[in-house]
BAFI-3210 file (N, C-alpha, C; in Angstrom, 3 decimals, decimal comma, padded with zeros to 6 digits):
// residues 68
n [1|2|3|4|5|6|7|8|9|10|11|12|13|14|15|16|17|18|19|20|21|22|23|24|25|26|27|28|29|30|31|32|33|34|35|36|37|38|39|40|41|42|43|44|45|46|47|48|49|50|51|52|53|54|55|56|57|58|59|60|61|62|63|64|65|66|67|68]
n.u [120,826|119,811|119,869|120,527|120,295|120,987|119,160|116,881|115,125|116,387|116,468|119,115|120,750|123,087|125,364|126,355|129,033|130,039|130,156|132,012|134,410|135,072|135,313|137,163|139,335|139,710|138,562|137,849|136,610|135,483|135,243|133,168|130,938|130,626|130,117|127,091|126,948|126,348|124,481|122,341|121,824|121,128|118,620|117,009|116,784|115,600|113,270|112,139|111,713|110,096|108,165|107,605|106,771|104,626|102,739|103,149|101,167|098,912|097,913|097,752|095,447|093,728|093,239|092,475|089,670|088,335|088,429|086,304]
n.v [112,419|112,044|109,079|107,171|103,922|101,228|101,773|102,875|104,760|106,307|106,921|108,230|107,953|110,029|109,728|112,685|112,290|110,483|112,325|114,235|112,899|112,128|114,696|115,647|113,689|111,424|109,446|107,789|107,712|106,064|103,798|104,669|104,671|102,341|101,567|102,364|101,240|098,612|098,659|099,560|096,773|095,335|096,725|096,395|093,482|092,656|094,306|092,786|090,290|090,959|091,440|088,701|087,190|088,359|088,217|085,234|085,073|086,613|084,157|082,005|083,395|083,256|080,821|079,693|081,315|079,856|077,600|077,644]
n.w [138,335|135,099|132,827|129,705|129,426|127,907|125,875|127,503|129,380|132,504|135,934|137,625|141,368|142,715|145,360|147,283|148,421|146,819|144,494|144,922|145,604|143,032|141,538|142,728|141,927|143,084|142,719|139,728|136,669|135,081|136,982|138,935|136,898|136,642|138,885|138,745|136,782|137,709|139,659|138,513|137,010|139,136|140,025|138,181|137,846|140,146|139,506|137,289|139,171|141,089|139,059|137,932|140,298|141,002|138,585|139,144|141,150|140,459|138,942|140,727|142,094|140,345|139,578|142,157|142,371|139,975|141,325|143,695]
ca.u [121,286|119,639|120,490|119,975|120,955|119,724|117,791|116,024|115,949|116,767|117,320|120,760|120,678|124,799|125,989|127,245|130,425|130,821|130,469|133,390|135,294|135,184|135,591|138,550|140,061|140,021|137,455|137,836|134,762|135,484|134,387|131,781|129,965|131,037|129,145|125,897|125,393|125,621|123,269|120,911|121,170|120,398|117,207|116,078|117,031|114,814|111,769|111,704|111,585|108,758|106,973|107,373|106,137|103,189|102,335|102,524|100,383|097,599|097,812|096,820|094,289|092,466|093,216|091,435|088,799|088,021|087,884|085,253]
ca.v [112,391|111,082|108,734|106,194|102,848|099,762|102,502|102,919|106,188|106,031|108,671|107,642|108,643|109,373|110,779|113,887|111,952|110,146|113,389|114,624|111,739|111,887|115,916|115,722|112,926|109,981|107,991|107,374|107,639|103,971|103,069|105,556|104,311|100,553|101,435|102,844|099,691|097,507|099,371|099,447|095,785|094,545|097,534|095,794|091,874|092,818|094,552|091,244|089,380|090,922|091,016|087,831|087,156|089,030|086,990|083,762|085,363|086,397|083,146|081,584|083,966|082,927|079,523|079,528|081,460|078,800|075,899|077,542]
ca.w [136,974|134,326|131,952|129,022|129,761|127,114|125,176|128,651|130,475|133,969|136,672|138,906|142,205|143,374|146,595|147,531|148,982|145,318|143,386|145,625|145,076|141,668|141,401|143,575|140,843|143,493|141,847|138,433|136,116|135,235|138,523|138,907|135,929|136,437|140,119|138,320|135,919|138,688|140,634|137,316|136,702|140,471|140,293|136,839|138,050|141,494|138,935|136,759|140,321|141,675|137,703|138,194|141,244|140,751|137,810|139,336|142,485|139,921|138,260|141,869|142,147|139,281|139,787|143,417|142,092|139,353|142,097|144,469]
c.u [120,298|120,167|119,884|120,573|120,509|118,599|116,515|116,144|115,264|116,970|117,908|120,473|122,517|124,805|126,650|128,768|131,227|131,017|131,926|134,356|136,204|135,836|137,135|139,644|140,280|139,070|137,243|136,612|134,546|134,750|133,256|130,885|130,015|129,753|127,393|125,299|125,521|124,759|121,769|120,814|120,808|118,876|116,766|116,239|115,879|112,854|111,254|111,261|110,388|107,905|106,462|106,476|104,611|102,327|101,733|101,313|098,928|097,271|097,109|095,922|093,025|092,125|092,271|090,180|087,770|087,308|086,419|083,693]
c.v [111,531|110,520|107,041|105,432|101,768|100,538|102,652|103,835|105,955|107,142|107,479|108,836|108,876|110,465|111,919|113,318|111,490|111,199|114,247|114,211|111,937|113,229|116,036|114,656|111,823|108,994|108,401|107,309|106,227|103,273|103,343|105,131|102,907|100,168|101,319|101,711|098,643|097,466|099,437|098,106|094,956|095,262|096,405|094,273|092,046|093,096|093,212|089,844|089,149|091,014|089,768|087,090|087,492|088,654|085,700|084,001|085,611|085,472|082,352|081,706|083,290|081,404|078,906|080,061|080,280|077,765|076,060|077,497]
c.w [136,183|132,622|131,313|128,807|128,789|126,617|126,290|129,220|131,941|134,839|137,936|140,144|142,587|144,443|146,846|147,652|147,270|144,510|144,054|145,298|143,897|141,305|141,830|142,572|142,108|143,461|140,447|137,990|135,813|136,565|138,979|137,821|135,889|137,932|139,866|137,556|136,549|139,536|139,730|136,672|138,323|140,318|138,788|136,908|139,196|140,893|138,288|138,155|140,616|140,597|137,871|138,865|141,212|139,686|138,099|140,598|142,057|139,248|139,407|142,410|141,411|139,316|140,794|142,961|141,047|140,161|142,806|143,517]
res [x|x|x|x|x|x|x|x|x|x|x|x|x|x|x|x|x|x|x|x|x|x|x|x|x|x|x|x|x|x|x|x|x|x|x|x|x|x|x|x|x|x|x|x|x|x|x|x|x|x|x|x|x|x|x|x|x|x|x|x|x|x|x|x|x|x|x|x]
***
């Protein structure tokens, strides 16, 4: 599926078993979509992690390079 989250477009991956679920009426879309933006703010808390990361890693880079 995709979809636009925070003016952000996204593609959701969901399970065969959840689209069942849901089809069948024993999962609520409330939940089903309550599942999806917690699943799209751990993936976008995890990208800022490793941005991060990868920041301070070329910052050390340059830093060591400087000294020699």
């Amino acid at each position: 599926m995709i979809a636009d989250i925070d003016g952000k477009p996204c593609v959701i991956e969901i399970s065969d078993h959840a689209i069942d679920a849901y089809e069948r009426g024993n999962l609520p879309l409330s939940t089903l979509a309550n599942a999806v933006l917690k699943k799209y703010d751990e993936n976008n808390a995890f990208a800022e992690r490793e941005y991060e990361r990868g920041i301070h890693q070329e910052l050390q880079q340059q830093h060591s390079l400087g000294i020699k």
